[in-house]
N, C-alpha and C positions, 0 to 999 in steps of 0.2 A: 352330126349328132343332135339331138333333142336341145333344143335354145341356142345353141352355137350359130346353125345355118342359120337366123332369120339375121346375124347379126352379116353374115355376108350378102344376104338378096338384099339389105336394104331396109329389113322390114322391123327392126330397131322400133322400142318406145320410149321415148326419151321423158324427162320431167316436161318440158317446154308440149310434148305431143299428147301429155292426158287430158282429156276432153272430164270436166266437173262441171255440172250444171249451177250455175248463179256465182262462177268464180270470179274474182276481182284480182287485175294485177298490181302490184306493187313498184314503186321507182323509189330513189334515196336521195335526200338532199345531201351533198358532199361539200366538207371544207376544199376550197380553192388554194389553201395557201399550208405549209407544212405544220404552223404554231402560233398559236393565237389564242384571247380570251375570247371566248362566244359572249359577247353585250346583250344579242338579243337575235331572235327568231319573226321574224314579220311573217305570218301566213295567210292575214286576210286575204287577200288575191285567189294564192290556190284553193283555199272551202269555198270560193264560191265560183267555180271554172266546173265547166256543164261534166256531170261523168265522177266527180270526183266526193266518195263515200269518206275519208278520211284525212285529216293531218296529224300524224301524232310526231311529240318532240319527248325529250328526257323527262320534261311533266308529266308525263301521261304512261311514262310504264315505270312509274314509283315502287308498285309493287312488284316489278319482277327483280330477280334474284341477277346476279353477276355474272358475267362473261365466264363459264368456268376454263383452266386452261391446263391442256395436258402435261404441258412440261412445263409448268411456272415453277415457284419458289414457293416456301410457306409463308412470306412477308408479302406478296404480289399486291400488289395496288393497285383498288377495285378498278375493272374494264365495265363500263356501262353500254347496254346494248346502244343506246343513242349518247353520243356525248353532250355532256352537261357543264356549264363555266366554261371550258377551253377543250380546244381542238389539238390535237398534238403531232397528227399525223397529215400528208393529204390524202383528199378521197373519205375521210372517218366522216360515218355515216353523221348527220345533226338533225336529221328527220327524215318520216319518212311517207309518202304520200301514198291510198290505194284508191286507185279508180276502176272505172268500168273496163276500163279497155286498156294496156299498156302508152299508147299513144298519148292516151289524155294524162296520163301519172305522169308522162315526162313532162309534158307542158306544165302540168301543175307544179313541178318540183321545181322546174324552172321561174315560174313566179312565185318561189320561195323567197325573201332577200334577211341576207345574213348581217349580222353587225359585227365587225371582228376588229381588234384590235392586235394589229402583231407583233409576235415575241420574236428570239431571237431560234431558231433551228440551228439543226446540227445533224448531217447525217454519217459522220466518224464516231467511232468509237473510241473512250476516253474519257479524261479531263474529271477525274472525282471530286466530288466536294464544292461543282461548280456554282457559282449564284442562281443563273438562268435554267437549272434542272424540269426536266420536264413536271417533274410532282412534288410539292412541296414538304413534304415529309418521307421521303424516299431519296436515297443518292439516285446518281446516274447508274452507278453499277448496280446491276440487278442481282448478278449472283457470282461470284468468285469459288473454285474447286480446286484444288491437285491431287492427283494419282502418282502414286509411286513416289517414292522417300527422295529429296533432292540429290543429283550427282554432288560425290566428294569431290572438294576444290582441289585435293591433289590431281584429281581423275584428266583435268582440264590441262594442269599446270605440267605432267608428267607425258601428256598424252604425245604424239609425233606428229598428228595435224590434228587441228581444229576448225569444223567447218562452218561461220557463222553466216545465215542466211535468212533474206525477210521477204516475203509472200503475200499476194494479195487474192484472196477467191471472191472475183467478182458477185455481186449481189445478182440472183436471175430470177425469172419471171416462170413460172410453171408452165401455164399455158397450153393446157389438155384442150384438145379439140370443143369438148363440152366446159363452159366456164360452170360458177356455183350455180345452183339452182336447187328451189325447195318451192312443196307446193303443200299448203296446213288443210287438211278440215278438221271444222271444230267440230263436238258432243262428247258426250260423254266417255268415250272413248277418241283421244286427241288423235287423229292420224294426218304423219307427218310422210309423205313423198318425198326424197330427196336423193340429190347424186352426191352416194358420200358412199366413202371405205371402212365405217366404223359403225354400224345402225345401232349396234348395241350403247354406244359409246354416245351417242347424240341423243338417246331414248335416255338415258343417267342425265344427260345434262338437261336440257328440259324439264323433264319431272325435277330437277332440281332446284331452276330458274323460277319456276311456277308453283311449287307447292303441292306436286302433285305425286303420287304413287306411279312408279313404274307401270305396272299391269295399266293404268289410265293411260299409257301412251304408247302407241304404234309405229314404230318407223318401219316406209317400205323403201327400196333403193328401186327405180326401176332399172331399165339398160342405162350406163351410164357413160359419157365420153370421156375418160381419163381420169386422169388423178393427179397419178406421183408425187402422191402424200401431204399434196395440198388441204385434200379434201376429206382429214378424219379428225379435225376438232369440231366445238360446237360455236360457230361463229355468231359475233353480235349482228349481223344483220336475222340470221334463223328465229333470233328468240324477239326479235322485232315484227317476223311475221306472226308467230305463232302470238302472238299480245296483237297484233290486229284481229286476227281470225275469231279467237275467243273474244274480244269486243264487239265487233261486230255479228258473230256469229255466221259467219257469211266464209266458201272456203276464200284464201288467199293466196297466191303466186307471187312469187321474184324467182326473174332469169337474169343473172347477171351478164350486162352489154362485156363486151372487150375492152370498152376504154376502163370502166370498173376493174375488170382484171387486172388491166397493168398498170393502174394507179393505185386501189384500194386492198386489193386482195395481198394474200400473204406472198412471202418470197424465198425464196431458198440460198444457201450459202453464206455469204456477207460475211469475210474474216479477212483480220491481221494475224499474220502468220510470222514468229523469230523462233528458229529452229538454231540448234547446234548440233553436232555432230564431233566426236572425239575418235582418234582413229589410230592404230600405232601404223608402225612401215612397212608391214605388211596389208593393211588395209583392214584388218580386223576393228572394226567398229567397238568401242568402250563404252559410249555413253550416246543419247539423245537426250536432250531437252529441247521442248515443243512448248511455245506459249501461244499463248491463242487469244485475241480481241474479240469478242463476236457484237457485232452490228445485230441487235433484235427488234431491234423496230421500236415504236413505241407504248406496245404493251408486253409482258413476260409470255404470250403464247410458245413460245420454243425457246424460255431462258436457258434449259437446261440440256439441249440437243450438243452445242457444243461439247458437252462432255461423251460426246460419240466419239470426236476427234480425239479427245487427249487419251482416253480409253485405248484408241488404236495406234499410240505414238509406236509402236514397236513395230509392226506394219510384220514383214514377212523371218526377222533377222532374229536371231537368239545372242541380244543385248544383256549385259550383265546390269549397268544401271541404266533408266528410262524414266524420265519424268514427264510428266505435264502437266501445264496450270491450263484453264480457260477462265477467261473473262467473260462477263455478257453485259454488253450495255445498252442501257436505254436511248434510242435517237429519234430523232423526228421523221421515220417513215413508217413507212405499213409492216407490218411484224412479218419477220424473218421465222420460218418453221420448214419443216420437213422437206425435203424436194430429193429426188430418186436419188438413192445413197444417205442422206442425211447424217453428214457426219464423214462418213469414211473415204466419199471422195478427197474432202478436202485435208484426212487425215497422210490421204496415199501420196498425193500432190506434194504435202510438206517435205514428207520423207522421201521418196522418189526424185525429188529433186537436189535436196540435200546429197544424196548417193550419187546423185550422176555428177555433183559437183566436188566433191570426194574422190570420184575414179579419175577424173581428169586432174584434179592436184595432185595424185601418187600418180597419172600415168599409166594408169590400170585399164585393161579389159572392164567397162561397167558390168559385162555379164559372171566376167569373174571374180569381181570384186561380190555380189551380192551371192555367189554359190561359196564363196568364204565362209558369209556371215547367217546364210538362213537354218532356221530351225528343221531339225533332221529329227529328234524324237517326239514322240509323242505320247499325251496329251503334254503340253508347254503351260505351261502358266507363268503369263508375263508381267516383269514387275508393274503394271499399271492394275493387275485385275484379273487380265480374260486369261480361260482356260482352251487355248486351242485342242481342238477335240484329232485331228488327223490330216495329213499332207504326206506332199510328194514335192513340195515347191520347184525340186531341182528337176527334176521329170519334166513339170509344167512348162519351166525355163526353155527348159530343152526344148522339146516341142515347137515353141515359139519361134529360137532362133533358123529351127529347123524350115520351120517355112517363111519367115523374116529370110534368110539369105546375106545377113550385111554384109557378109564381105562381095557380093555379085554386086553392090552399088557402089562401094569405094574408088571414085577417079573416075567411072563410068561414064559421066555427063557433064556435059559442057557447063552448065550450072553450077554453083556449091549447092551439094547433096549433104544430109545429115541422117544418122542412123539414129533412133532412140528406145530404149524399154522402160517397163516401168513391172514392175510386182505389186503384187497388194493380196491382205488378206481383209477379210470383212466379218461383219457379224450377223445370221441369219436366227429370222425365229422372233426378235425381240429382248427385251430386258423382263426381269423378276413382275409379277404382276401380270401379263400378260404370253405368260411361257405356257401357256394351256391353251386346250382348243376342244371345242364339243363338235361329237358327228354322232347322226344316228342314222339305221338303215331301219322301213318298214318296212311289209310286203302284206296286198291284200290282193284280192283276185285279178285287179289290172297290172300287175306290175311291182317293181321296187321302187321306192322314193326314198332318198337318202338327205339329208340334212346336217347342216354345216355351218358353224358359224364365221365363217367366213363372206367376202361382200367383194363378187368381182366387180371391176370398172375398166372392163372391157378384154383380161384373161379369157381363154377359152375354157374356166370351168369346167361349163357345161359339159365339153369332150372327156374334160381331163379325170375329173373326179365320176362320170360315169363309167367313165373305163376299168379309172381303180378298182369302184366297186364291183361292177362286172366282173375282173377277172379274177378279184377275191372271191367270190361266191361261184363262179364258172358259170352266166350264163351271158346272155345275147346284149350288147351295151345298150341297143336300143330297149329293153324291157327297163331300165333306170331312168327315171329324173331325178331331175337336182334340184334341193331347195336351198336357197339360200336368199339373206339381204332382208331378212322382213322379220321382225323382232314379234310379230303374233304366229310365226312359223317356228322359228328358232328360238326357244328359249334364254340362250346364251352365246355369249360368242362376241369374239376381238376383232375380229374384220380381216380386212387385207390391205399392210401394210410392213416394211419391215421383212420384204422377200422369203413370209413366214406363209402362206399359201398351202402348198404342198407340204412344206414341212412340217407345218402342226396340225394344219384341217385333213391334208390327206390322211395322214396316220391316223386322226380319229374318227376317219371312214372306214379305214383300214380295222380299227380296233372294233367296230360296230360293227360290221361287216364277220366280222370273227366270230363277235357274240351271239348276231343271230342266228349262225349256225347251229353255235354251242346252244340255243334258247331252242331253238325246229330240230334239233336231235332227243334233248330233253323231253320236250311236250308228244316227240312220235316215240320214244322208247316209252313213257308215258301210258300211253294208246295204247301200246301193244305188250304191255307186261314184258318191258325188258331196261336193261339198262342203257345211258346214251353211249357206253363203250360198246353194245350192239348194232350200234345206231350208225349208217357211213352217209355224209352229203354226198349228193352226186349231181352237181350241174342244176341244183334248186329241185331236187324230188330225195327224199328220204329213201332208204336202203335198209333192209336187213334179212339177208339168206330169199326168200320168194315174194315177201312184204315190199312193197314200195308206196310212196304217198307223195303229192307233188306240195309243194312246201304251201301254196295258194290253199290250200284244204286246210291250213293251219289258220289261216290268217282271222282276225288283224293282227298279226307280231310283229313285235317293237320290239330295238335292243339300243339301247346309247352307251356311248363311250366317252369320257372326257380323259387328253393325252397331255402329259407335261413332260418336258424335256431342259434341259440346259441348254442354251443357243448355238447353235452350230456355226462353221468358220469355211464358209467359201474363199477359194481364193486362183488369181489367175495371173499370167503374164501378157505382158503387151507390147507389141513392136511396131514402128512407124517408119517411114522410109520417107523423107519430103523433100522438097528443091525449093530453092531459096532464089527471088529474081531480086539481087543486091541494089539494082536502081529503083525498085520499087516498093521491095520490102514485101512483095506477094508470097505466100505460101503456097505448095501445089502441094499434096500428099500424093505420094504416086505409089505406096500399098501400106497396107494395114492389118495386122495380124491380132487376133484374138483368142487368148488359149483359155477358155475357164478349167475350173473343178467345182461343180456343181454336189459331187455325193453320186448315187444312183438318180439317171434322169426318168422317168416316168415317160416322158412324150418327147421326143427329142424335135420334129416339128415346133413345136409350144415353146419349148426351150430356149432352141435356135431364131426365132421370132420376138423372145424379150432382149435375147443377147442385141438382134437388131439394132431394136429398139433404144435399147440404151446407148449402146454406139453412136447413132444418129445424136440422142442428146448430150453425147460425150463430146463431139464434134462441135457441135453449137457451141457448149461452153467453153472451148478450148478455141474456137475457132471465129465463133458473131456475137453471142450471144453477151447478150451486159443490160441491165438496168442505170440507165445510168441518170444522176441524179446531182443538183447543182448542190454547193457548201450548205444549204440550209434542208434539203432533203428532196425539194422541190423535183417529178420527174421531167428527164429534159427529152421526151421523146411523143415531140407535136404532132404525128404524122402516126404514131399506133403501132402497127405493125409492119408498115413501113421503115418505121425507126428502130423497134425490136426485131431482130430479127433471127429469123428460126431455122435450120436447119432442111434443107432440101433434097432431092434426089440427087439435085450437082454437085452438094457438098459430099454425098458418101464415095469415096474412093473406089475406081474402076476395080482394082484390085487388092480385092477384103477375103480377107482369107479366117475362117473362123473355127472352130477346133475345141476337143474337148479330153481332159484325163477326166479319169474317175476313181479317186478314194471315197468308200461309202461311206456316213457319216456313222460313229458307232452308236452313237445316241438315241437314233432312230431306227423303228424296227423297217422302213423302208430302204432303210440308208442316206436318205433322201436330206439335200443343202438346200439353201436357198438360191432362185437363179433368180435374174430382173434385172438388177441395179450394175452389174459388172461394167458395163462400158461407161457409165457412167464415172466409175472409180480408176479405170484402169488406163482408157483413151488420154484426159488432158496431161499429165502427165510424161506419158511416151513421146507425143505428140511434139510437144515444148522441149522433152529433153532432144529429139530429133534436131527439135528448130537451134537449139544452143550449139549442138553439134555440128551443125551447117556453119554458123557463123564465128565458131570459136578458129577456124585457119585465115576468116577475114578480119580478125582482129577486132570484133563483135566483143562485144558486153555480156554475158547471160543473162545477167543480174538485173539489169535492165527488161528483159524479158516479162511481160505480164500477160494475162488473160483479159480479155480475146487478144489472139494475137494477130490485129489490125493490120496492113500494107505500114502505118504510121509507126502502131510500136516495133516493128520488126525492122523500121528504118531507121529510129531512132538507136534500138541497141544495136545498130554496126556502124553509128556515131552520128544520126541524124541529129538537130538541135529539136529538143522535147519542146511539142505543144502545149498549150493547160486546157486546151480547148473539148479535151473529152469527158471533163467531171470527173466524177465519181458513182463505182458500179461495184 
């Protein structure tokens, strides 16, 4: 399709690959150490090292405006694009140098020398009211919430079991193929390049930083290499370039290296998880309460994502009481924000494990235990908030076990084997605020061009929403392009994030697509002295009794649509089948089952290709994946990506078996849920409850069980003596 193929020949244009004539790159001077006072900045050295156009420090962008941040608090305390007095994070940019050539801005940044005095870090969450707090008129705790009215203490005191349990969701690294990048030219009109999911969203924040009117500022996205939701706020290094560019007047570049990434860039997950669970003796579930820690790094960028979790304490079950609190605390590392699922992985994990530890204290089928308690009518509104809009959960279930097989592997193998599932519902589309989506469809004598404010980072768009259109309107898919990602193209628009994609941008291709008909019916009944009820589209040529007109004769016609909806509620089951080598503590996963419900799929290729995808980093996190970081915040991972480590073709299981129901969504006139993020929500879970299941006949620990699950900790809960040797992740 039109843009899609170039991205398979190879022929991709990345930020790092646009060629601006007189551009200069940019490198960051970085604290070395988690928390410290910044004494002072030496830069004689780098202004006079051959190549090198600039040093600027926190002095020098006095006039720009504050870090702004999507999910902070209304108390947030101020984030400076360079830090200024004290460092609080490692990696926080403290200046930042542009030369000719990228080569010579490292050398120069390099003969930056910092004066720092250090504090004390902390990268757990907790401890209010402390002395050593990172900001002095700010607690540690950033932001404190609960949903849903507390369970009654009879509820507890009455119940038949009680299941209390504590969780840790490792801190991880994003780590899209393409890291951040942004490239500025200055005039009168600001145009800012950059690989981001949000162009509208980063064009608000600038003009905001700056003092400037929207229309003065441009964002285009070019091909971008990933995301997963790293990449839709407006970060302090962006507005650092964009304050050189305008200074110097000259364009500017930063590509952020890899060790940047895994040191300074944001991070995903990072929670204290104490779940309870109330249950009578039949296993009917009474109550959940879910509290939540969350690690946010050192400034409020994602203070308030946590509340994805506690939102979704109810997960797949129709619980009569449901609470949840989240916390979010300030620590000395790099800010904790969005990462594929944001929220509801870690929402599933809590409760998914809870349940599996539940059926093994009543002795229960785990699958029959959770077809007890799931929610069977619909719309549900659950006491935290959400309105589940449609399911089939028990279907899905089904399904699942259906090609899971557990009983074909019980005793089977010489090994302990473990069976595990896991359910979960999610939330597609977004929250209030960003429940809308513009599309419009034009047509002039070359073709249709359709427009969208959505912002792929690496989706096959191009195919997908050509198609939509095409077969709204009935003609040939390659007669459409697709615009999207460029804020002087698209007037408006929320990006792609939040597995809101199809769900909201299609539908308002969908609605544009409608209009123009309705507008090329109008304008030829028009013509011909009749009305548009005389009027029939036919495949892009107007109609009526011997009169035809091909809709190109009309042109330029334009039609826009903007679509708001309530957020729809994906949800899937998952099953894992794994072998346990008791001297080693190695995990083998030897199949893997993934059942979504997506709503109506549009492109089931596209589909089956995110489902992938999230899988693979489902696996990571359940399986290598950790940031991991010593007691003051510090990362303990010398070696990069070596030490981080990601997900492979060795890690996806020979046999993955992938699957799908379909309840449409009713809120959408596509039908259409959000897909992307499932394996990310659904995988860790099964996974681990697999791995508990394996070792609960060796007289194994569950509870001990943590993420990743290392040869170490896997040796440790069937009674190894615990290391301290791995940190904290």
């Amino acid at each position: 399709m039109r843009g899609d193929d170039r991205l398979t020949r190879g022929r991709g244009r990345y930020t790092a690959d646009l060629h601006v004539d007189g551009c200069l790159e940019a490198a960051f001077v970085r604290s070395p150490v988690p928390h410290a006072d910044l004494l002072g900045i030496d830069t004689t050295a780098a202004r006079d090292m051959p190549g090198v156009a600039a040093v600027l420090t926190a002095d020098d962008l006095t006039d720009v405006g504050d870090v702004p941040t999507m999910f902070g608090t209304d108390d947030s305390p101020p984030w400076r694009p360079l830090a200024a007095d004290r460092v609080r994070h490692e990696g926080e940019a403290v200046a930042m140098v542009v030369a000719d050539d990228r080569y010579r801005a490292e050398d120069a940044a390099a003969a930056v020398r910092l004066d720092l005095r250090r504090r004390p870090g902390h990268a757990a969450p907790g401890r209010a009211g402390r002395t050593d707090r990172l900001y002095p008129d700010h607690d540690d705790l950033a932001l404190e919430k609960e949903f849903g009215p507390p369970v009654a203490d009879a509820t507890w005191t009455n119940a038949h079991i009680v299941i209390d349990s504590r969780y840790r969701q490792q801190l991880l690294a994003p780590t899209s193929l393409e890291a951040r990048a942004i490239l500025v030219e200055p005039g009168a009109l600001l145009t800012v390049h950059c690989s981001h999911q949000y162009p509208h969203g980063l064009r608000t924040g600038i003009a905001g930083a700056f003092g400037l009117a929207e229309d003065d500022v441009r964002v285009i996205v070019p091909d971008a290499g990933g995301a997963f939701g790293s990449k839709s706020p407006t970060y302090p290094e962006y507005l650092a370039v964009v304050a050189a560019a305008r200074r110097l007047q000259r364009p500017v570049r930063w590509i952020e290296d890899r060790t940047e990434a895994l040191t300074s860039a944001s991070r995903g997950r990072g929670q204290d998880q104490h779940v309870r669970l109330a249950a009578d003796a039949d296993g009917r579930i009474l109550a959940i309460d879910l509290q939540v820690d969350a690690d946010i790094g050192a400034h409020p960028l994602g203070a308030a994502l946590p509340g994805q979790t506690a939102l979704a304490a109810s997960e797949a079950y129709a619980v009569g009481e449901v609470h949840a609190t989240f916390r979010s605390w300030f620590t000395t590392t790099a800010p904790t924000y969005a990462y594929r699922g944001a929220g509801r992985p870690e929402a599933a994990y809590a409760v998914e494990r809870a349940v599996d530890e539940l059926a093994a204290a009543l002795h229960l089928d785990p699958a029959e235990l959770r077809r007890r308690n799931f929610v069977r009518e619909f719309p549900y509104d659950t006491p935290t908030g959400r309105r589940y809009d449609s399911g089939d959960y028990a279907a899905c279930l089904d399904r699942c076990l259906e090609l899971l097989e557990p009983d074909r592997w019980r005793g089977a193998r010489e090994r302990p084997t473990g069976v595990g599932i896991a359910c979960y519902v999610e939330r597609s589309g977004g929250e209030p605020g960003i429940l809308e989506e513009y599309g419009s469809v034009t047509v002039d004598p070359s073709g249709f061009t359709a427009r969208v404010g959505t912002s792929s980072t690496g989706q096959p768009h191009h195919t997908v929403f050509a198609q939509l259109v095409a077969d709204r309107l009935g003609v040939p898919a390659d007669t459409v392009d697709l615009v999207e990602g460029d804020t002087g193209e698209v007037p408006e628009g929320h990006g792609t994030f939040a597995s809101r994609s199809t769900q909201m941008g299609g539908a308002a291709l969908a609605g544009a697509a409608d209009a123009l008909v309705d507008e090329a019916r109008a304008q030829a009944a028009d013509r011909w002295g009749l009305t548009a009820d005389d009027v029939a589209w036919d495949k892009g040529v107007l109609r009526a009794g011997t009169r035809e007109l091909p809709v190109a004769e009309l042109a330029p016609l334009h039609a826009e649509h903007r679509f708001t909806s309530p957020p729809a509620f994906p949800y899937g089951s998952y099953g894992a089948v794994v072998e346990i080598d008791p001297e080693l503590g190695a995990v083998h996963l030897l199949r893997l089952v993934a059942v979504d419900d997506y709503g109506t799929v549009l492109d089931h290729t596209a589909t089956h290709g995110q489902t992938l995808g999230s899988i693979a980093q489902g696996l990571g996190q359940v399986l290598i994946e950790g940031v991991v970081l010593d007691d003051e915040g510090a990362t303990v991972m010398p070696d990069g990506l070596l030490d981080y480590l990601l997900p492979t073709a060795a890690e996806m299981p020979r046999d993955l078996r992938v699957d799908e129901t379909a309840v449409p969504a009713p809120d959408n006139p596509l039908g259409v849920k959000g897909a992307g993020e499932a394996g990310c929500i659904g995988v860790p879970p099964a996974v681990v409850n697999a791995v508990a299941d394996a070792i609960r006949p060796l007289g194994g620990d569950p509870a001990r069980l943590r993420m990743p699950l290392t040869p170490q900790v896997v040796w440790e809960a069937l009674g190894g003596e615990r290391s301290d040797g791995e940190g904290r992740g």
